[in-house]
OpenMM code with the backbone's topology and positions (N, CA, C; nanometers):
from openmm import Vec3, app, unit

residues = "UNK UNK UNK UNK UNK UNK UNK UNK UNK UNK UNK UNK UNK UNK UNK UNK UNK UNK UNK UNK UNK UNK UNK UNK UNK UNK UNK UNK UNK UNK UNK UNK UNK UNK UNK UNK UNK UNK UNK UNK UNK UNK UNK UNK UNK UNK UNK UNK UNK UNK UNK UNK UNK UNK UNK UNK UNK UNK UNK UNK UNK UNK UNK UNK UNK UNK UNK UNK UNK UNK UNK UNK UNK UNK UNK UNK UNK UNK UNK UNK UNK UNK UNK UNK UNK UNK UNK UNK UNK UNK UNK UNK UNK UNK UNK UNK UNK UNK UNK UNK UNK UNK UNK UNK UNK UNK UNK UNK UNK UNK UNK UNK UNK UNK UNK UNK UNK UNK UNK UNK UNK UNK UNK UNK UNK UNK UNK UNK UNK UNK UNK UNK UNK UNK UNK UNK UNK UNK UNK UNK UNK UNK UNK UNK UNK UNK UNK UNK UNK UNK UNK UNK UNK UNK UNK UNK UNK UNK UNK UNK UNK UNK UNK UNK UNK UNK UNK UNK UNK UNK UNK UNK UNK UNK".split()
positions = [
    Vec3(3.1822, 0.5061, -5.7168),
    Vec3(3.1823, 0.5136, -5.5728),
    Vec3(3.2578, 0.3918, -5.5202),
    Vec3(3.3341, 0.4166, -5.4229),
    Vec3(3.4050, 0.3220, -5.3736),
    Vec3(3.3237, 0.2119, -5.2826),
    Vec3(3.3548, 0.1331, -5.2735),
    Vec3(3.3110, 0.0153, -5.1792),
    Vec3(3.3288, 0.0785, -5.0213),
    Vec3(3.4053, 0.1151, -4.9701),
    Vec3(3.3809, 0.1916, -4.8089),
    Vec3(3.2950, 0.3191, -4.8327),
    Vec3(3.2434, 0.3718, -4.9125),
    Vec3(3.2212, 0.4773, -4.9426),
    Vec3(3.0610, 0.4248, -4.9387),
    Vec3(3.0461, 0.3305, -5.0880),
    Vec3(2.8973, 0.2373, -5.0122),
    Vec3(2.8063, 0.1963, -4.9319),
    Vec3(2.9397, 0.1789, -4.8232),
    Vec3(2.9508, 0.0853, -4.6807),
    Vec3(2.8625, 0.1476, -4.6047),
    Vec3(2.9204, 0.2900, -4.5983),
    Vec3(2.8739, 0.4038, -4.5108),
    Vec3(2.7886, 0.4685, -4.5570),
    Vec3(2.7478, 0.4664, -4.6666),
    Vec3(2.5520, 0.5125, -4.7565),
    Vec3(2.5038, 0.4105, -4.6639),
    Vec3(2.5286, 0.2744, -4.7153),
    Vec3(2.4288, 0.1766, -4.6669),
    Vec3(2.4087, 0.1503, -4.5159),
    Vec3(2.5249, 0.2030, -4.4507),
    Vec3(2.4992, 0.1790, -4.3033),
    Vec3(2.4520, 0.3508, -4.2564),
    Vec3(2.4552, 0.4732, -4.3058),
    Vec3(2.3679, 0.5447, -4.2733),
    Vec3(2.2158, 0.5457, -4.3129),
    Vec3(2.1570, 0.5002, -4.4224),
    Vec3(2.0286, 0.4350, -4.4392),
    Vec3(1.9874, 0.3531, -4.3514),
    Vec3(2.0631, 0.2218, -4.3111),
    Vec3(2.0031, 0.1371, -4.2452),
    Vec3(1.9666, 0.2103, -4.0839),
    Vec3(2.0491, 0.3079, -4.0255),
    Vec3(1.9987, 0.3951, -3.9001),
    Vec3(1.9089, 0.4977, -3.9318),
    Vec3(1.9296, 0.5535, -4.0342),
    Vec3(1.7587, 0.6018, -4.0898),
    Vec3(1.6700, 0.5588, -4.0822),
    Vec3(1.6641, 0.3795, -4.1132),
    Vec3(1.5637, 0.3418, -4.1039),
    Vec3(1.5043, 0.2920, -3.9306),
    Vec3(1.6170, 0.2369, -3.8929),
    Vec3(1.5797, 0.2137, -3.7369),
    Vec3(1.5042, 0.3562, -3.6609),
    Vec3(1.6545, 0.4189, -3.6659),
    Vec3(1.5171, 0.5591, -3.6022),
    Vec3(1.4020, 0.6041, -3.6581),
    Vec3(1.3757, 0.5864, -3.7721),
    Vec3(1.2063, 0.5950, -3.8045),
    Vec3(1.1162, 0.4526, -3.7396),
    Vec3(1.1364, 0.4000, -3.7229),
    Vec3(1.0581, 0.2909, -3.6653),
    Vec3(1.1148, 0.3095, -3.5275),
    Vec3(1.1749, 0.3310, -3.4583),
    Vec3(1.2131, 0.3513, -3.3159),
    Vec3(1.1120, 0.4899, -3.2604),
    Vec3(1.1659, 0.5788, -3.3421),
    Vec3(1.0568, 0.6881, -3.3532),
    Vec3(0.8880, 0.6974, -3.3609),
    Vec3(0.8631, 0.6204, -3.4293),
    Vec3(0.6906, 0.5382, -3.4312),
    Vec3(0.6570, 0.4920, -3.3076),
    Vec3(0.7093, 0.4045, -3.2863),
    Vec3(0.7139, 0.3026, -3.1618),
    Vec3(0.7049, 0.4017, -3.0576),
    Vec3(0.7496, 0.5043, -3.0263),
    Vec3(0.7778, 0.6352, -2.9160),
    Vec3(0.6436, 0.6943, -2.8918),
    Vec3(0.6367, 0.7642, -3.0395),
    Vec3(0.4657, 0.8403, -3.0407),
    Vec3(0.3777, 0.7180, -3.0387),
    Vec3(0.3551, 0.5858, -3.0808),
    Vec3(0.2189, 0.5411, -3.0577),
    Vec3(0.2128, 0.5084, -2.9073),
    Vec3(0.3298, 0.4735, -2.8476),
    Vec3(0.3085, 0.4582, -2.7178),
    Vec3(0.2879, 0.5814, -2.6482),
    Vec3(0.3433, 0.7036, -2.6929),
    Vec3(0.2641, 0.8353, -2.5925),
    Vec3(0.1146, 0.8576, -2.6189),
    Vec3(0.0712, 0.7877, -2.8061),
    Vec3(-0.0511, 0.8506, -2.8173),
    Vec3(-0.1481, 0.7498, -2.6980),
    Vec3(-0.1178, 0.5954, -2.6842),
    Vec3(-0.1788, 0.5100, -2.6126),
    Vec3(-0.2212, 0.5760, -2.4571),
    Vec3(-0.0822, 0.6198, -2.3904),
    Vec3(-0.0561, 0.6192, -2.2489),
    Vec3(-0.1151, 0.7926, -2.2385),
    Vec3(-0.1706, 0.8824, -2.3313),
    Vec3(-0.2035, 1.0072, -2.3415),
    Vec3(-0.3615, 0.9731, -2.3528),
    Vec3(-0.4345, 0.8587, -2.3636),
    Vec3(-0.5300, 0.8823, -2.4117),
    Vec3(-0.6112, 0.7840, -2.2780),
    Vec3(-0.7061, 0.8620, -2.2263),
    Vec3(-0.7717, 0.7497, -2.0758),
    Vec3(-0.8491, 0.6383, -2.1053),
    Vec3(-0.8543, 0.6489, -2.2697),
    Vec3(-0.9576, 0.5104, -2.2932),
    Vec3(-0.8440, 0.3852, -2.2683),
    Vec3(-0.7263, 0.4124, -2.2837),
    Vec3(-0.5913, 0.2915, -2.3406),
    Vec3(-0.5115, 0.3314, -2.1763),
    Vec3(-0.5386, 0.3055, -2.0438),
    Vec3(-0.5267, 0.3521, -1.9384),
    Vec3(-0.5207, 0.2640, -1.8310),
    Vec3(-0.4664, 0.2216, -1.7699),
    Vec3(-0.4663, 0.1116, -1.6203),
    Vec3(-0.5078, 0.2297, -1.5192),
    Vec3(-0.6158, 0.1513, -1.4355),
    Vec3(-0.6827, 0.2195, -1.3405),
    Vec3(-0.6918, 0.1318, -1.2518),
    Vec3(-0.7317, 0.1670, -1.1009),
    Vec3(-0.7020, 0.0835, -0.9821),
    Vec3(-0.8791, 0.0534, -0.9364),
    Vec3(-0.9574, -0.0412, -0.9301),
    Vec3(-1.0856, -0.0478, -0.8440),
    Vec3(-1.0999, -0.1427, -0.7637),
    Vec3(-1.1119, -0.1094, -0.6589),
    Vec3(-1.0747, -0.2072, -0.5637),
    Vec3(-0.9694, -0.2729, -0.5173),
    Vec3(-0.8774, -0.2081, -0.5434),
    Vec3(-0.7286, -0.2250, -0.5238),
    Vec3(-0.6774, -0.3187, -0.6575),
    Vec3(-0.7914, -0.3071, -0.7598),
    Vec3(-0.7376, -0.4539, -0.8316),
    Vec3(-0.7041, -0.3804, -0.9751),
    Vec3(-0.5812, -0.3860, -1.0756),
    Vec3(-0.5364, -0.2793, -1.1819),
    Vec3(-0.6602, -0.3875, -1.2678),
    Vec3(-0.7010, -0.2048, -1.3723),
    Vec3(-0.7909, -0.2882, -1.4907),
    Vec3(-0.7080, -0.2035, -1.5814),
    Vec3(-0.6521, -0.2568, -1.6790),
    Vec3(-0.6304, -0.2155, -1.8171),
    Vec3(-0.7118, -0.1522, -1.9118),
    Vec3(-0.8227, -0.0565, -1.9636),
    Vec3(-0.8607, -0.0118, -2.0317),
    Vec3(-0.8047, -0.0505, -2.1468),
    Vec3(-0.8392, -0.0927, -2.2702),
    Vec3(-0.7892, -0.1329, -2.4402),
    Vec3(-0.8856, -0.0530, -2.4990),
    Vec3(-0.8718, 0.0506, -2.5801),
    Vec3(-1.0173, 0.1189, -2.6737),
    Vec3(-1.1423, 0.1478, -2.5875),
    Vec3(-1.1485, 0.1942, -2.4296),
    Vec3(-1.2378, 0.1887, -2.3807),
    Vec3(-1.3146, 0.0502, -2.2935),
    Vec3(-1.2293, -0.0471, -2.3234),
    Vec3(-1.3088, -0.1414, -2.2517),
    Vec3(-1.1974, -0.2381, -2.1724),
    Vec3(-1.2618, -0.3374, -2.0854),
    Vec3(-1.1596, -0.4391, -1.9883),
    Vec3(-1.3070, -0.5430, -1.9807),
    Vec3(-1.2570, -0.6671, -2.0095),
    Vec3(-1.3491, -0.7860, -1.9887),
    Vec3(-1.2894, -0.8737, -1.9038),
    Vec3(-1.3674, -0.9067, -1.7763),
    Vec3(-1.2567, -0.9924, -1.6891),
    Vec3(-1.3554, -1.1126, -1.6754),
    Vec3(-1.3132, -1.2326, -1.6466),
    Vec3(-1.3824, -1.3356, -1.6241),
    Vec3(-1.4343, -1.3933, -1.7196),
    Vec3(-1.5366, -1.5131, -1.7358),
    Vec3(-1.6303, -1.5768, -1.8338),
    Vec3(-1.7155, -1.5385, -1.8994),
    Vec3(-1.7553, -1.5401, -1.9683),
    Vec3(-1.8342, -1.5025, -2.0494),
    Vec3(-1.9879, -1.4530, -1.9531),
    Vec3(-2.0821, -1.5462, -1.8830),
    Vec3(-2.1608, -1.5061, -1.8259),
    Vec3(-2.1589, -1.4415, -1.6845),
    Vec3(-2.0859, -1.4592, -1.6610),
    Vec3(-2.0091, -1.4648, -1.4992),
    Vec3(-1.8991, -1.3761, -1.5238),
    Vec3(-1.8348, -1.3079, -1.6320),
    Vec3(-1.7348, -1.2051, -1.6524),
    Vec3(-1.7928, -1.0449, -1.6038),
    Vec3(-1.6936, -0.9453, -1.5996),
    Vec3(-1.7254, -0.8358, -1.5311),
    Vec3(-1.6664, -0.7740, -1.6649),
    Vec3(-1.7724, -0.6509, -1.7463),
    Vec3(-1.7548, -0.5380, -1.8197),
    Vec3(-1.6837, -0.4305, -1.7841),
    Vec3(-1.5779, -0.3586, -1.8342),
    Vec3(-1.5291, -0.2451, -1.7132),
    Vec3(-1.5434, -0.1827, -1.8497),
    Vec3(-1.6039, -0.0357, -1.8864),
    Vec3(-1.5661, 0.0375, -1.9449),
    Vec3(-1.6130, 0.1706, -1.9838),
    Vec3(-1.5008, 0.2695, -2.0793),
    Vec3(-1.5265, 0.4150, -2.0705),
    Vec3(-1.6602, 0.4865, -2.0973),
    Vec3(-1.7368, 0.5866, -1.9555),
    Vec3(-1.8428, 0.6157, -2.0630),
    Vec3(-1.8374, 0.7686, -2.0868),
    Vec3(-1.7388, 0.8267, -2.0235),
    Vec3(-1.6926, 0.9461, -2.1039),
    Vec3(-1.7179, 1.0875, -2.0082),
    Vec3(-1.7814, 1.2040, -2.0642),
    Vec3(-1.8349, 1.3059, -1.9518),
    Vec3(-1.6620, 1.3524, -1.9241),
    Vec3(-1.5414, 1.3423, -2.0089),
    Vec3(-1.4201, 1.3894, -1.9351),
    Vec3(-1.3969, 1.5203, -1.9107),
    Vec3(-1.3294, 1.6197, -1.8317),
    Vec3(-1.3382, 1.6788, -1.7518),
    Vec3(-1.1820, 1.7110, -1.7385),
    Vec3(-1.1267, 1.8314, -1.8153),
    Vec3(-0.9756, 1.8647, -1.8336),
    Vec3(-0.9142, 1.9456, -1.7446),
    Vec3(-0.8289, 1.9456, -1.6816),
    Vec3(-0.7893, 2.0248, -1.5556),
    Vec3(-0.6719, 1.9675, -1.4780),
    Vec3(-0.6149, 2.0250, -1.3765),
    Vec3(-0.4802, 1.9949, -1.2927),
    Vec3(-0.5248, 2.0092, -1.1845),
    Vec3(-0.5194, 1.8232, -1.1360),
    Vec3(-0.5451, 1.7920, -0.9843),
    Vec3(-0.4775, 1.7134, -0.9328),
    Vec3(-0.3372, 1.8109, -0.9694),
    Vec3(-0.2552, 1.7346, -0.8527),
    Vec3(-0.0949, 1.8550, -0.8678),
    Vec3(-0.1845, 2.0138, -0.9067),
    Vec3(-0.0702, 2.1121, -0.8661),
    Vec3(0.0254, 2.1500, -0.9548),
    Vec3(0.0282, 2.0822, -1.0721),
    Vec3(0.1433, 2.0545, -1.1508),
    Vec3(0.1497, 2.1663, -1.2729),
    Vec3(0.0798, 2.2090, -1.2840),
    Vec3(0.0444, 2.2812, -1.4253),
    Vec3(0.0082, 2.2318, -1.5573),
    Vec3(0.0267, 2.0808, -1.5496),
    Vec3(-0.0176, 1.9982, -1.6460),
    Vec3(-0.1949, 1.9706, -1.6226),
    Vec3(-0.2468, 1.9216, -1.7546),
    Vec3(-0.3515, 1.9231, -1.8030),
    Vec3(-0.3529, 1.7617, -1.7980),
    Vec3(-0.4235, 1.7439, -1.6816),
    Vec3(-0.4521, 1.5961, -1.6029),
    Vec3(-0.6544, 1.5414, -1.6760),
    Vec3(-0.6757, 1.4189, -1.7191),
    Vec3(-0.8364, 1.4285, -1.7217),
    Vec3(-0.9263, 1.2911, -1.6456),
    Vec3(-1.0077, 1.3261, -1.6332),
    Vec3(-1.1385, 1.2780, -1.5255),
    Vec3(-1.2295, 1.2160, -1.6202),
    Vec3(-1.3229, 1.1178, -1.5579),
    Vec3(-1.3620, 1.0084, -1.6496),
    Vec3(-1.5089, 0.9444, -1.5429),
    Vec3(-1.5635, 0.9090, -1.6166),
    Vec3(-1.7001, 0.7937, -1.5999),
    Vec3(-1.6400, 0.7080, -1.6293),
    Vec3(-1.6232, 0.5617, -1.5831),
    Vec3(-1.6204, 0.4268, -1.6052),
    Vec3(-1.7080, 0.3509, -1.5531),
    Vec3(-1.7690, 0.2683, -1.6321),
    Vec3(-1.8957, 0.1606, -1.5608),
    Vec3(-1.8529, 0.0291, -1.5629),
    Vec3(-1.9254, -0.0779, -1.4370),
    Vec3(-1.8643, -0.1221, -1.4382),
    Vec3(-1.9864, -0.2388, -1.4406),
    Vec3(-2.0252, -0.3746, -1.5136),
    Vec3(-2.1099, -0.4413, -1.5693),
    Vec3(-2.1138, -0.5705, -1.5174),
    Vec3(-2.1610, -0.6965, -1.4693),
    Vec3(-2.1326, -0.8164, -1.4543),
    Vec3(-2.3046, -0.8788, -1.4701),
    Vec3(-2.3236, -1.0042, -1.4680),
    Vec3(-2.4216, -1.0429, -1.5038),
    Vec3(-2.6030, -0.9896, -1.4379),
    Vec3(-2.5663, -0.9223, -1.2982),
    Vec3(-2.6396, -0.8423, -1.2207),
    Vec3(-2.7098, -0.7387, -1.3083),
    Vec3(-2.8007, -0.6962, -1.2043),
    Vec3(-2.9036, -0.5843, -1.3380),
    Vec3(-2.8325, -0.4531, -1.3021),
    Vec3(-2.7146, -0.4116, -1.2058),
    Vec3(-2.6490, -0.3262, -1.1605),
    Vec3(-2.5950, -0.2648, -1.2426),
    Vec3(-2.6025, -0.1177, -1.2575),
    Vec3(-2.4370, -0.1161, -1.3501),
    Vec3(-2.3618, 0.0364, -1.3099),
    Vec3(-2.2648, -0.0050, -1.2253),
    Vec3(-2.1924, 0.0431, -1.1066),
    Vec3(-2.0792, 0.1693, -1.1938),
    Vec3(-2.1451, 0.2902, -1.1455),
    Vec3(-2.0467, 0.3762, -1.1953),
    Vec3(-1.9317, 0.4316, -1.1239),
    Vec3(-1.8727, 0.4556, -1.1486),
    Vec3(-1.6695, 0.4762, -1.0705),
    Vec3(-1.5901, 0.6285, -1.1978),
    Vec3(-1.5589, 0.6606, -1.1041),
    Vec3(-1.5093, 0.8229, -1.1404),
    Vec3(-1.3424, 0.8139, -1.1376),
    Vec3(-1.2864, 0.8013, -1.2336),
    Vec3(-1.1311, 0.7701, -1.1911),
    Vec3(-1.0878, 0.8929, -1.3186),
    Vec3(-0.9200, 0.9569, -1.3002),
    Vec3(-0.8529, 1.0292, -1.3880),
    Vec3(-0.7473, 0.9910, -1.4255),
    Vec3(-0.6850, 1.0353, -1.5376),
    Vec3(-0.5609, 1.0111, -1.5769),
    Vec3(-0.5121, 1.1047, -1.5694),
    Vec3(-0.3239, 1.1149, -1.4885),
    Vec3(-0.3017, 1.2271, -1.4528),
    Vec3(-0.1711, 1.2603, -1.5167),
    Vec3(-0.1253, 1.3633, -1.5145),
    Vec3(-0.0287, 1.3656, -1.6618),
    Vec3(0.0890, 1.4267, -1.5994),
    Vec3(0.1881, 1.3196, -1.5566),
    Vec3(0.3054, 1.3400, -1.4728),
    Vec3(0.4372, 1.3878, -1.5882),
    Vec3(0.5039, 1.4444, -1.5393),
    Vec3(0.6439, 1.4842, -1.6328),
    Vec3(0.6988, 1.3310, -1.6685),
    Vec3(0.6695, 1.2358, -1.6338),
    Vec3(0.7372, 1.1019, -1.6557),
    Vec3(0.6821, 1.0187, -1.7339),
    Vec3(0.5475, 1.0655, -1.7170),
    Vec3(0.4130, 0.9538, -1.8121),
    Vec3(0.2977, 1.0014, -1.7630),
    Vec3(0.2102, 0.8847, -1.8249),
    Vec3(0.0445, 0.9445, -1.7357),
    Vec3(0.0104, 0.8152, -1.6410),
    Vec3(-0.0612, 0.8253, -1.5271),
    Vec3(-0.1091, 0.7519, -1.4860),
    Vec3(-0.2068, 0.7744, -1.4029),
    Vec3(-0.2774, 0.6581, -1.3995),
    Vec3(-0.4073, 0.6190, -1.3904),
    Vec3(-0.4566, 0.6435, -1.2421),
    Vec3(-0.5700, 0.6759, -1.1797),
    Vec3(-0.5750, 0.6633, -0.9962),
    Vec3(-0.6674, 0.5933, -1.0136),
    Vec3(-0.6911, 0.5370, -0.8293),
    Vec3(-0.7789, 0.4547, -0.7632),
    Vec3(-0.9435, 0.5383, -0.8019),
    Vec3(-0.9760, 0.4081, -0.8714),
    Vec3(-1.1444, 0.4123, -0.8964),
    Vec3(-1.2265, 0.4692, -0.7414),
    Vec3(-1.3235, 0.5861, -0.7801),
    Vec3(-1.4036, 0.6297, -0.6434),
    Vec3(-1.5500, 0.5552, -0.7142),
    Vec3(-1.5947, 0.4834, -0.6055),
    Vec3(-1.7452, 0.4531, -0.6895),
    Vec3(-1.8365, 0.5619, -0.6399),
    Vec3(-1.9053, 0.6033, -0.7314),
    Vec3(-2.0242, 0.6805, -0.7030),
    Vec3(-2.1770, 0.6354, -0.6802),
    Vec3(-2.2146, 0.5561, -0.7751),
    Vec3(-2.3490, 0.5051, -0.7328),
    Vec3(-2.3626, 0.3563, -0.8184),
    Vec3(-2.4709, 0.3034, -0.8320),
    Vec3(-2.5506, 0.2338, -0.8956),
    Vec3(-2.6893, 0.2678, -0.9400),
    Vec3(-2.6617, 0.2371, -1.1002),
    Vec3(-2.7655, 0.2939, -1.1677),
    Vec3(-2.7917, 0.4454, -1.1369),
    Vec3(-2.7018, 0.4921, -1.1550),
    Vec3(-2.7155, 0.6362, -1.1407),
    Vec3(-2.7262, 0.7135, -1.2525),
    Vec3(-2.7681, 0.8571, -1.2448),
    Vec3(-2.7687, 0.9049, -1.4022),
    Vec3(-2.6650, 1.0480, -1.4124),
    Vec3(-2.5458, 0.9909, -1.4451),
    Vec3(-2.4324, 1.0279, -1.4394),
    Vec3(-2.4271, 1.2115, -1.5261),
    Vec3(-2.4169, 1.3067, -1.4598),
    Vec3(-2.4062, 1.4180, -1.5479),
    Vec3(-2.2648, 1.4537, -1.5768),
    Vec3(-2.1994, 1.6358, -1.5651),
    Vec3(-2.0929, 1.6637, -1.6024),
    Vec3(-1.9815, 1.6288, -1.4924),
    Vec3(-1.8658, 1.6472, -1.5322),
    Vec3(-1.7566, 1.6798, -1.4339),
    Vec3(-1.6487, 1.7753, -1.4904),
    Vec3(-1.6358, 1.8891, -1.3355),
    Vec3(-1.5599, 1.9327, -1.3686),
    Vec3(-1.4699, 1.9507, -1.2414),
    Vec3(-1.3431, 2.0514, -1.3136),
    Vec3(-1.2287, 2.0352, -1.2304),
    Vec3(-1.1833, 2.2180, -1.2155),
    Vec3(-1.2025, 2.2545, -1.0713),
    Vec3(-1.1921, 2.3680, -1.0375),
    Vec3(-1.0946, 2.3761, -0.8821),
    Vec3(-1.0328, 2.4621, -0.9676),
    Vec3(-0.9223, 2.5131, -0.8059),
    Vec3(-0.8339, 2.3572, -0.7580),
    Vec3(-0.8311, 2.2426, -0.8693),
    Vec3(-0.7673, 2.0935, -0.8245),
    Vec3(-0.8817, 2.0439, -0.7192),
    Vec3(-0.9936, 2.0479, -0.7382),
    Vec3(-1.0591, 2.0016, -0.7082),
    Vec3(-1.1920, 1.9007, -0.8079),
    Vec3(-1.2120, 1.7932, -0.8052),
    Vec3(-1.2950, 1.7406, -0.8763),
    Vec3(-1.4516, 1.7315, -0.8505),
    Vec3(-1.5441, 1.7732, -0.9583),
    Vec3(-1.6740, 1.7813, -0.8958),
    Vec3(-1.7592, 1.6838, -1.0003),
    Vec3(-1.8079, 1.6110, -0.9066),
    Vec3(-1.8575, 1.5305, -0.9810),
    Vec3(-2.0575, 1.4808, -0.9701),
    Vec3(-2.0592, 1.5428, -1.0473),
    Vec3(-2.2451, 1.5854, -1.0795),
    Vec3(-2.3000, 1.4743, -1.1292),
    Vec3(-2.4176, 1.4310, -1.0378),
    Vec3(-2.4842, 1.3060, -1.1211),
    Vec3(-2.6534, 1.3296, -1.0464),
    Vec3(-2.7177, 1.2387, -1.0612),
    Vec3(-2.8038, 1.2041, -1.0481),
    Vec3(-2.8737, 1.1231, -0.9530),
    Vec3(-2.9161, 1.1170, -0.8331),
    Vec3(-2.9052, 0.9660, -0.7701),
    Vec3(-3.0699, 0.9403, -0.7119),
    Vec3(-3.0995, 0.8580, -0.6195),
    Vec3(-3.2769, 0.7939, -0.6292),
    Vec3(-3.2650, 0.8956, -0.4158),
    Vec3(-3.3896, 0.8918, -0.4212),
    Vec3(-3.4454, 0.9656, -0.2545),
    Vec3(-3.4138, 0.8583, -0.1744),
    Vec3(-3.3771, 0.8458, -0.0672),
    Vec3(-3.3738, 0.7628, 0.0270),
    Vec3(-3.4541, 0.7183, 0.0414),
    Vec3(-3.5010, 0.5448, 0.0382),
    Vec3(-3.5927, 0.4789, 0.0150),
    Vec3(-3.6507, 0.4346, -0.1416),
    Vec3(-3.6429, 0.5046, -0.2015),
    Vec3(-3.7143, 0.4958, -0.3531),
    Vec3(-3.6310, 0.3638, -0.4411),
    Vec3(-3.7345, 0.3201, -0.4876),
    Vec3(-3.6802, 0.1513, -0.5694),
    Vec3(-3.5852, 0.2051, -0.6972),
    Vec3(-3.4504, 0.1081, -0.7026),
    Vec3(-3.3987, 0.0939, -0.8108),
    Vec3(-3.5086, 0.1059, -0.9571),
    Vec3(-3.6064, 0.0695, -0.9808),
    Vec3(-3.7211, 0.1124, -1.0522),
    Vec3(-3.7295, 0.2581, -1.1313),
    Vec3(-3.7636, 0.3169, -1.0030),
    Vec3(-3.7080, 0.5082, -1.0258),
    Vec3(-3.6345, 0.5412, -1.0817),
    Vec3(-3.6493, 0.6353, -1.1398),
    Vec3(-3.5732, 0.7286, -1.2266),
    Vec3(-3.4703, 0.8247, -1.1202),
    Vec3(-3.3591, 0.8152, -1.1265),
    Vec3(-3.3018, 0.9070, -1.0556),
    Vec3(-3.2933, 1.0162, -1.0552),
    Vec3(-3.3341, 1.1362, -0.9203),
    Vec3(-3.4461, 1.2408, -0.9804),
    Vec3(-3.3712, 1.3613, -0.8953),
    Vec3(-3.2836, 1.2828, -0.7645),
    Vec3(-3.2565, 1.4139, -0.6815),
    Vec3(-3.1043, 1.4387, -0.7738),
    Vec3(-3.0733, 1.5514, -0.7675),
    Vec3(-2.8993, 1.6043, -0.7733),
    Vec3(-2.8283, 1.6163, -0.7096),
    Vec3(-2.7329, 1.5319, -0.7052),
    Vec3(-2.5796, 1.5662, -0.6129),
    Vec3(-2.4525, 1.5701, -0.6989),
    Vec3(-2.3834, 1.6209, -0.6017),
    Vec3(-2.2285, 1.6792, -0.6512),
    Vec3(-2.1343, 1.6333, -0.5589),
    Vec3(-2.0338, 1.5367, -0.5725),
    Vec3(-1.9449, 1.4346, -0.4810),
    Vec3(-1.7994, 1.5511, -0.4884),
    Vec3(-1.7211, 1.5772, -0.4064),
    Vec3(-1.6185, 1.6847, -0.4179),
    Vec3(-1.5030, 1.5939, -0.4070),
    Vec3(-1.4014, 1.5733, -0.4698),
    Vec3(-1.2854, 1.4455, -0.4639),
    Vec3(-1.1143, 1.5938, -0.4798),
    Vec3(-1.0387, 1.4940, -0.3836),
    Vec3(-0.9157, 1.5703, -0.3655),
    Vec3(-0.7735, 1.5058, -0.3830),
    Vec3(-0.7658, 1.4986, -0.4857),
    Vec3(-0.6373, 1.3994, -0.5296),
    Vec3(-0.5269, 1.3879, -0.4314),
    Vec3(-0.4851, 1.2835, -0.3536),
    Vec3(-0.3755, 1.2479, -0.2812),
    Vec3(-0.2676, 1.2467, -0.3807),
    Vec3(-0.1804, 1.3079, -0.3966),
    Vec3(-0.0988, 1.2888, -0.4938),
    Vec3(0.0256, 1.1967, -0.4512),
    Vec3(0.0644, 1.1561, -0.3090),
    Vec3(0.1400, 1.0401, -0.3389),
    Vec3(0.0785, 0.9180, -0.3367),
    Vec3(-0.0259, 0.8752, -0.2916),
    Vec3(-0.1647, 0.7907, -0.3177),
    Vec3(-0.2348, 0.7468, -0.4896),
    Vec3(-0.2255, 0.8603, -0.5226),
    Vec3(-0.3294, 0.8551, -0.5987),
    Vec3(-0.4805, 0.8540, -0.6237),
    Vec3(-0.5323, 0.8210, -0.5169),
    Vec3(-0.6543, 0.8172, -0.4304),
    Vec3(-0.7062, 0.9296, -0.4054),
    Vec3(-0.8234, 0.9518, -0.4412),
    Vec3(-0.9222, 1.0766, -0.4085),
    Vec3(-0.9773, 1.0547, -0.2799),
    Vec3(-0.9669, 1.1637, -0.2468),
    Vec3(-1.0440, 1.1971, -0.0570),
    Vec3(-1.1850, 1.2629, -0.1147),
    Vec3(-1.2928, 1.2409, -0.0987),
    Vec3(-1.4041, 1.2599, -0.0258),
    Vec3(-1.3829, 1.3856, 0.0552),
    Vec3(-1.4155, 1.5272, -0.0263),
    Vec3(-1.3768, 1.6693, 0.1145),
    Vec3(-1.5961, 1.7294, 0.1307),
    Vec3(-1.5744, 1.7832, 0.1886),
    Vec3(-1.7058, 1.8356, 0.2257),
    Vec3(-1.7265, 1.9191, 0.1667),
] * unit.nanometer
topology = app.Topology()
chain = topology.addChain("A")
for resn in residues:
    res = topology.addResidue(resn, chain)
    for name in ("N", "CA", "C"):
        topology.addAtom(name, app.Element.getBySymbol(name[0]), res)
């Protein structure tokens, strides 16, 4: 084999090898940005990064827990025909509180992304969610008007959310 002949084995291998590792690099980042545990979400106007389900912000005692507790909920709410999903996230800080927030990941022709956190309750006892007609329903548990954090949360409600799609932001519909 000739020496230019070499040249061009060895320099078509070496782009074999780049596009297999260029190629990797492609899918782990769709499997990341496909999956709502590995997800930037908005609460309080403030972005939290999700890593494996969780976001730790602040100090150690004085830090705030943000993370996935699941109940997801597969569906298109925002028109598209794509298969968008809905989520429990709690949210933890040194308080005996632990503040639940309903946010989705929505699955745009460009990427996925994340919307503005809706909080739902405290200490609530979070049931299913589902997603009908692009509408989000979100079933939990919550205490009687008046009744102590103590209580078991005993009455049932269902919160109805309506994706703003240039927002991102869920409306509150009746």
């Amino acid at each position: 084999m000739s020496t230019k002949n070499m040249l061009l084995v060895l320099l078509a291998v070496i782009f074999v090898i780049i596009g297999y590792f260029v190629y990797q690099v492609k899918i782990e980042k769709s499997t990341i940005n496909s999956n709502p545990k590995n997800a930037t979400y908005l609460i309080d106007g403030e972005a939290v990064a999700l890593i494996n389900g969780k976001s730790e912000q602040g100090e150690n005692d004085s830090g705030i827990l943000i993370q996935y507790f699941g109940n997801e909920a597969i569906g298109d709410l925002n028109g598209d025909g794509r298969q968008d999903t809905a989520l429990y996230i709690t949210q933890e800080s040194s308080g005996t509180g632990i503040f639940y927030y309903v946010v989705a990941l929505i699955d745009k022709i460009d990427g996925k992304k994340g919307t503005e956190a809706v909080f739902v309750g405290d200490r609530i006892a979070p049931q299913n969610l589902e997603i009908r007609d692009g509408i989000l329903l979100v079933n939990y548990a919550d205490r009687n008007e008046g009744e102590s954090f103590a209580d078991r949360p005993s009455l049932g409600k269902t919160m109805r959310l309506k994706l703003n799609t240039e927002t991102f932001k869920f409306e509150i519909i009746k």
